[in-house]
C-alpha positions as CSV (number, residue, x, y, z in Angstrom):
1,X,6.7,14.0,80.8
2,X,6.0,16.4,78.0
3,X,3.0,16.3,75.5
4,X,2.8,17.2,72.0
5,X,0.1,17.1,69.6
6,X,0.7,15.3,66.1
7,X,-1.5,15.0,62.8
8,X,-2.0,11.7,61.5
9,X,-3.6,10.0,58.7
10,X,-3.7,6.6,57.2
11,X,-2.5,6.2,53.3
12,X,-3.2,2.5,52.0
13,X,-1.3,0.3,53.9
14,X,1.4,2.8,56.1
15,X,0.5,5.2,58.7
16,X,1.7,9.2,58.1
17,X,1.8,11.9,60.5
18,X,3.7,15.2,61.4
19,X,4.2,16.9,65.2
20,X,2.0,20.0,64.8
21,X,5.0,22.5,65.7
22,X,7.4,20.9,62.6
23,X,4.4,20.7,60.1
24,X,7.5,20.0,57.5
25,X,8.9,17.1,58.9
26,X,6.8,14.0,58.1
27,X,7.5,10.3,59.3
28,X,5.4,7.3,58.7
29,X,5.1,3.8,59.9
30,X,3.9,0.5,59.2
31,X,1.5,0.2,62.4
32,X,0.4,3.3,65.0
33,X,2.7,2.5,67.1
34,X,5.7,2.8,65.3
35,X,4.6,6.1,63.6
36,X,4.6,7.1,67.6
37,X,7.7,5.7,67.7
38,X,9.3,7.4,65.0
39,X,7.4,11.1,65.9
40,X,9.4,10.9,68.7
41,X,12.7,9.8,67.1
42,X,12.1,13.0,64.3
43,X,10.8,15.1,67.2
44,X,14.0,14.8,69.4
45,X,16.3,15.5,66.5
46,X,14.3,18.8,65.6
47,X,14.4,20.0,68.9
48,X,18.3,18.7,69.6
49,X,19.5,20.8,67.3
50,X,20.8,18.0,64.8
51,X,18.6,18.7,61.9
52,X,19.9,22.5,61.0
53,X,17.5,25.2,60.3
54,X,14.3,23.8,61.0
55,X,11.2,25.2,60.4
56,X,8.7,25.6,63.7
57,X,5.4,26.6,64.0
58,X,4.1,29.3,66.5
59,X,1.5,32.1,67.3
60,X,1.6,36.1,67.0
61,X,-0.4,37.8,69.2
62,X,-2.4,40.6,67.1
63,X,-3.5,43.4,69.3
C-alpha cells in the first residue's frame, strides 16, 4: 500500500483538499471521508495517464 500526503481545509459546509504532488488538481467533498475518497479517485487518473499533461510537483537538488 502506497502513501501520499494531501492538503486539506474545511470551506463552510464542504471539505477541499489537493494531493501535495498535483497541487493543481483540487477535489472536495461533503464529509472527510469522501474527500479521501475522491483524492484517490483524482489521484489515480493523474497518475494513469488519463488526464493529459498534468502538472507534478518535485524537488531539485542544488549543489
Amino acid at each position: 500500500m502506497k502513501t501520499v500526503r494531501y492538503v486539506y481545509w474545511q470551506h463552510e459546509d464542504m471539505w477541499l483538499g489537493y494531493v501535495e504532488d498535483f497541487p493543481d488538481y483540487m477535489t472536495q467533498g461533503e464529509t472527510r471521508e469522501e474527500l479521501q475518497e475522491n483524492l484517490k479517485d483524482i489521484y489515480d487518473d493523474l497518475t494513469g495517464g488519463r488526464i493529459p499533461g498534468a502538472r507534478r510537483v518535485a524537488e531539485l537538488q542544488i549543489a
